[in-house]
C-alpha positions in Angstrom: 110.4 62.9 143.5 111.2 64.9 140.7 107.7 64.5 138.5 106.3 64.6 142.4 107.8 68.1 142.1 106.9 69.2 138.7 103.2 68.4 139.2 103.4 70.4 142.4 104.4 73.4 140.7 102.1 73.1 137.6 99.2 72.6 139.4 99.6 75.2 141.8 100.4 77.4 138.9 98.0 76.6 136.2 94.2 76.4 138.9 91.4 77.0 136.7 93.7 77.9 132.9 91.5 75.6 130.4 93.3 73.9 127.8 96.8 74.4 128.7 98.7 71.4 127.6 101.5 72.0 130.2 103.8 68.5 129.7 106.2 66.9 131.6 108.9 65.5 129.8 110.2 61.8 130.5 107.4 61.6 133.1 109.0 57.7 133.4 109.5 57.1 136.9 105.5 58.3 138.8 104.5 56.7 142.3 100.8 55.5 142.1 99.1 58.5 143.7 100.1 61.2 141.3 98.9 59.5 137.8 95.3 60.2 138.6 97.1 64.3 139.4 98.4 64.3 136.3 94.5 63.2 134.7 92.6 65.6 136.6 95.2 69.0 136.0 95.6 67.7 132.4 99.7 67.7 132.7 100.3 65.8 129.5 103.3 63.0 130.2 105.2 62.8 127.5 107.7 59.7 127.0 110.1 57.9 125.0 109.3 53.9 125.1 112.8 52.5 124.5 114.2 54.8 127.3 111.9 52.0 129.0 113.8 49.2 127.2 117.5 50.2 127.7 117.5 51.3 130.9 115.8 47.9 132.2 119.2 46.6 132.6 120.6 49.1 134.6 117.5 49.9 137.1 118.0 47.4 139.7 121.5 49.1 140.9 119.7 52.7 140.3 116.8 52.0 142.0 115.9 49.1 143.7 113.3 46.1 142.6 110.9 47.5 144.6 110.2 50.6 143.0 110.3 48.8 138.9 106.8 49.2 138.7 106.7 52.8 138.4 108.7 53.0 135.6 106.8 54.0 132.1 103.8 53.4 133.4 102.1 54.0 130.0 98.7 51.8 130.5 97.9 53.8 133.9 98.2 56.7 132.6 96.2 55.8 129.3 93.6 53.9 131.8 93.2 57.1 133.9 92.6 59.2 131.0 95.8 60.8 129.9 97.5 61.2 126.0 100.7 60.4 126.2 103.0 61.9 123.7 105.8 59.5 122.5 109.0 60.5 121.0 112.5 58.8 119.8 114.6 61.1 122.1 117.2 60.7 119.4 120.6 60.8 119.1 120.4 59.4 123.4 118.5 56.7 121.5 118.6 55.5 118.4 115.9 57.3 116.9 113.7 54.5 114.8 110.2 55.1 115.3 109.6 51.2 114.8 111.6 50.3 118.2 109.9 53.1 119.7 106.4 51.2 119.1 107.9 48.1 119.9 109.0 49.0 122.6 105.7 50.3 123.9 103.6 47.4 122.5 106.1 44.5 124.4 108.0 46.6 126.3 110.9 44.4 124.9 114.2 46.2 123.3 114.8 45.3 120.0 117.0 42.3 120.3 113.3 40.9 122.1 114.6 41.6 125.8 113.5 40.4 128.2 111.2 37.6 126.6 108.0 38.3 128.5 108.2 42.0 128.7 109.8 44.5 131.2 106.8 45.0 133.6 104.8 43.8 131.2 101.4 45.0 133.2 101.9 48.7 131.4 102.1 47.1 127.7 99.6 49.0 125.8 97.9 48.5 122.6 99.2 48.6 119.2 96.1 51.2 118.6 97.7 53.0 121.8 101.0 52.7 120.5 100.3 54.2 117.5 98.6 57.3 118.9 101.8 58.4 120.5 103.2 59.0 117.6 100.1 60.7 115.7 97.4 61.8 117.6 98.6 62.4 121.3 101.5 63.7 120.4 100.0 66.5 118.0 97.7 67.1 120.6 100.4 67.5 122.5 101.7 70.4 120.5 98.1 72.1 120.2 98.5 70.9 116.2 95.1 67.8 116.5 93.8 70.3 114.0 96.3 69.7 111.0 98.5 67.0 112.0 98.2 62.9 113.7 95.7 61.9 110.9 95.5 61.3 107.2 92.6 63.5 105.9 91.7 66.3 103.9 93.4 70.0 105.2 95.6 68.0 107.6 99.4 68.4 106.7 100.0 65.3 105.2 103.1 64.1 107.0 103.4 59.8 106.8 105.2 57.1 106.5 104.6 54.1 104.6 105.4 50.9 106.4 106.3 47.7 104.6 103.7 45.9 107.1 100.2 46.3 109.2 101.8 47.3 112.3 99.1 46.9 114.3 98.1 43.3 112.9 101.1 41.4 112.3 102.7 39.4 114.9 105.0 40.7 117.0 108.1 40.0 116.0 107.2 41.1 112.3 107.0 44.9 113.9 110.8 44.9 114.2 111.0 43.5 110.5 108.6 46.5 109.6 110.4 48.7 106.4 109.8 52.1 105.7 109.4 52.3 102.5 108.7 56.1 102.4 108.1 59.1 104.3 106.1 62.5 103.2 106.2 65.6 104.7 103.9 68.7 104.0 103.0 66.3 101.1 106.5 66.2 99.6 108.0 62.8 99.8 111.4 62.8 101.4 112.2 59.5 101.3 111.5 56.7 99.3 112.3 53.1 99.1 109.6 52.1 96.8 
């Protein structure tokens, strides 16, 4: 009831303001009728994907079986037309952006829990999965301009990965190193 709630507000609040980028934060638990809300006001749901993954084990006591299916329901919100921002909510999680896509590409934690996927029916793509991180979530912040992509004038923040992450199999994501990270085109971390 509480996104139910939210969404009320902001779209009683925001009417006709263009280009607002009003968000709901951890937008993870959304009955079927207010996704296509969220689309149409353009409230941006932003989520973390391995609050998805470790609090699968505890949801059946919290909320019932019945209601599992509107947990992180990152492919119906992608499908309906909405960028979802992703984030690590670190130090609550642990903060690795690898789990983080994992999570959203398998919707496993990363010990590979549950082995066919926690709802698996809102898996996304690893293109998907990717664009929380970059794209939708500097979009997110009004920043598409200069950051979420590597090109000329953007602010060159990256990391370099030890694999393809959005080729390899599976199980190779979690094995995934960085090998360095560059902000404002400094390099911060190296394990080159």
């Amino acid at each position: 009831r509480g996104n139910k709630r939210v969404l009320d507000v902001y779209t009683d609040t925001i009417k006709d303001v263009k280009n607002h980028r009003w968000r709901i934060e951890h937008a993870q638990m959304v009955c079927d009728e207010d996704i296509p809300r969220f689309a149409k006001a353009e409230i941006i749901p932003s989520m973390q994907p391995s609050h998805c993954t470790s609090d699968m084990r505890w949801m059946d006591s919290r909320i019932g079986e019945s209601r599992f299916h509107r947990i992180s329901r990152w492919k119906s919100f992608i499908d309906e037309g909405c960028q979802i921002p992703g984030g690590s909510d670190c130090p609550i999680e642990e903060g690795n952006p690898i789990f983080e896509y994992y999570a959203a590409v398998t919707r496993q934690n990363h010990d590979r829990f549950p082995e066919k996927g926690w709802e698996s029916q809102e898996c996304i793509s690893r293109q998907d999965a990717l664009k929380m991180f970059t794209t939708w979530a500097a979009y997110g912040e009004f920043a598409e301009h200069r950051r979420g992509k590597i090109r000329p004038g953007f602010d060159a923040d990256l990391t370099i990965l030890s694999a393809d992450i959005t080729s390899c199999l599976p199980d190779e994501i979690l094995k995934t190193e960085i090998l360095g990270t560059m902000v404002a085109g400094k390099m911060v971390y190296t394990n080159l």
